[in-house]
C-alpha positions as a LaTeX table, in Angstrom:
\begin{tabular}{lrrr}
\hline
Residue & $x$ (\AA) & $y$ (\AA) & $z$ (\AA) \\
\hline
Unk1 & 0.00 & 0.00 & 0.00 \\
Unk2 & 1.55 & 3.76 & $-1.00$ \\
Unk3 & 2.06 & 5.83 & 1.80 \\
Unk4 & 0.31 & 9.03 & 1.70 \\
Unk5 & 1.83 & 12.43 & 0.76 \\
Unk6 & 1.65 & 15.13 & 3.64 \\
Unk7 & $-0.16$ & 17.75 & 1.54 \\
Unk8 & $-1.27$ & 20.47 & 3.67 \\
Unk9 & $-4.89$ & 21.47 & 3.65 \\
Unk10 & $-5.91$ & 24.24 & 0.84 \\
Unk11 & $-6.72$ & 26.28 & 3.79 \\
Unk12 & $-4.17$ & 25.90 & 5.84 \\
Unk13 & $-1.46$ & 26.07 & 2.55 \\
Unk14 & $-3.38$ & 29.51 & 1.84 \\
Unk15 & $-2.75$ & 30.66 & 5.91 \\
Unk16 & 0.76 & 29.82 & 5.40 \\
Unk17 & 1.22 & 31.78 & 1.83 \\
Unk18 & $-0.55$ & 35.00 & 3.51 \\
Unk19 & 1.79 & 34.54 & 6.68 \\
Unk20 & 4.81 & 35.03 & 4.60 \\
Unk21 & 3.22 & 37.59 & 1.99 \\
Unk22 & 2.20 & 39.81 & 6.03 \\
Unk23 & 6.05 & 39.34 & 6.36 \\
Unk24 & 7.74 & 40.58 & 3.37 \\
Unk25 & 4.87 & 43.79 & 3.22 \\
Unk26 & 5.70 & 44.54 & 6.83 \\
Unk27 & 9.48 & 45.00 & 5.43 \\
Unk28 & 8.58 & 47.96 & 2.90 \\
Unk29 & 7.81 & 51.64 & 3.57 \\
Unk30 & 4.36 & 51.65 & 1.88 \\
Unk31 & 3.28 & 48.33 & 0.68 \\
Unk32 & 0.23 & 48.49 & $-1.67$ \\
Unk33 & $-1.60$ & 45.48 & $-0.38$ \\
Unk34 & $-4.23$ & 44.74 & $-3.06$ \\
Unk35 & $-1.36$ & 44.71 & $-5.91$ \\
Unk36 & 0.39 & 42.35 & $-4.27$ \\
Unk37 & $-2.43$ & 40.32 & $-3.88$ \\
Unk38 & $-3.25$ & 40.53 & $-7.17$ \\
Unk39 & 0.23 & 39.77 & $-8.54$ \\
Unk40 & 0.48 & 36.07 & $-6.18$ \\
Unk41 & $-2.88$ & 35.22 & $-6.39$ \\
Unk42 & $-4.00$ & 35.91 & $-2.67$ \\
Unk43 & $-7.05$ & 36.62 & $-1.16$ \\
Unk44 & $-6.91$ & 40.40 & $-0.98$ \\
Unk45 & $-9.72$ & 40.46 & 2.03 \\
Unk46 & $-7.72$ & 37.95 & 4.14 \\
Unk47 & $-3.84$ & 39.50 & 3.52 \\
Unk48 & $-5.38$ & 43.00 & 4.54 \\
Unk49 & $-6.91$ & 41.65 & 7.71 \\
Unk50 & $-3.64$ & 39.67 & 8.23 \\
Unk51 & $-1.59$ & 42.99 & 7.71 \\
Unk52 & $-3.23$ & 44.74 & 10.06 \\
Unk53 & $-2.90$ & 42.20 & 13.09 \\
Unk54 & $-6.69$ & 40.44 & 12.78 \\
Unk55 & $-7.64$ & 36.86 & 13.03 \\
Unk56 & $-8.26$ & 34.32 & 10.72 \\
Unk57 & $-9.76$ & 30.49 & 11.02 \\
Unk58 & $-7.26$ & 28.99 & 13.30 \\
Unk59 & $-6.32$ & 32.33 & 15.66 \\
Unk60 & $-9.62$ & 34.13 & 16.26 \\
Unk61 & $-10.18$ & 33.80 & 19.99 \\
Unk62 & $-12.66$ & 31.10 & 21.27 \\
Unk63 & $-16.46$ & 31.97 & 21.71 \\
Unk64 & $-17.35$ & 32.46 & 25.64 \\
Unk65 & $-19.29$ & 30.00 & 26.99 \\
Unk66 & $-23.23$ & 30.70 & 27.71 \\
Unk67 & $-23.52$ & 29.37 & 31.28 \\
Unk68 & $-20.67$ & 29.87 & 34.22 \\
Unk69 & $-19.34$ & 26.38 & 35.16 \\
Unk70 & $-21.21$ & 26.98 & 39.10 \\
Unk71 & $-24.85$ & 27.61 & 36.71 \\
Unk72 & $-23.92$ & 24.63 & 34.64 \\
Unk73 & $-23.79$ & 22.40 & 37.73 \\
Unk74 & $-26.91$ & 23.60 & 38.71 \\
Unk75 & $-28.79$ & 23.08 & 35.74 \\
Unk76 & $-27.45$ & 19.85 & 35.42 \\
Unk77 & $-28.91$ & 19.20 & 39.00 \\
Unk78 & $-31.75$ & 20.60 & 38.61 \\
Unk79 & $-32.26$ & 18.07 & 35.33 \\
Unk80 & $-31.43$ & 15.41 & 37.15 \\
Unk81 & $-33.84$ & 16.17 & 40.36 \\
Unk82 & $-36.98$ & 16.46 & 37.84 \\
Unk83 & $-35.44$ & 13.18 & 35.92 \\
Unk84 & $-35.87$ & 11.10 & 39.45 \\
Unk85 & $-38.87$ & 12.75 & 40.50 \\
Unk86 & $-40.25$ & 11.12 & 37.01 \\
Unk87 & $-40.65$ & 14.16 & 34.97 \\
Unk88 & $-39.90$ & 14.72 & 31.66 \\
Unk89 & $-37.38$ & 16.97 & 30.14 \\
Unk90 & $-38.18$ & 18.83 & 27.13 \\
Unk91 & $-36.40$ & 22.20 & 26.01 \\
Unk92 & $-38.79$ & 24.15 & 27.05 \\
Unk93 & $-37.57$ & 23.26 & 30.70 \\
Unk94 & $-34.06$ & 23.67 & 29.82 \\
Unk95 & $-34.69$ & 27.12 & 28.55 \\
\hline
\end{tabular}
């Protein structure tokens, strides 16, 4: 059986390619950022947001969580007092 190749993702290829393209523009005085995207065949959106410092897939900061881990405990007691008493639980309760 042939081994597979180690191709990185298209996305993660293309997060790499704009990495380098945010260092070499950081290096001149006045980069024009859409003509060099243009000219390597980047995304022009995602180099600009990666030139000036913002976030893409795989660095963009983690959504916070609905429910504190103390209210998640007591939800989940609270489900699983109505469970024993012989209730049901439907979203409506959950909610």
């Amino acid at each position: 059986m042939a081994k597979k190749s180690r191709k990185l993702p298209v996305y993660d290829q293309s997060v790499t390619n704009i990495n380098k393209a945010v260092k070499y523009l950081k290096t001149l005085p006045n980069p024009s950022v859409r003509s060099y995207a243009e000219v390597n065949n980047l995304p022009y959106q995602r180099l600009l947001r990666a030139y000036k410092g913002g976030h893409n897939k795989k660095t963009r900061p983690k959504p916070k969580p609905l429910l504190t881990d103390d209210q998640e405990l007591a939800l989940k007691q609270f489900l699983d007092t109505i469970n024993d008493i012989g209730f049901g639980i439907h979203k409506d309760l959950v909610a």
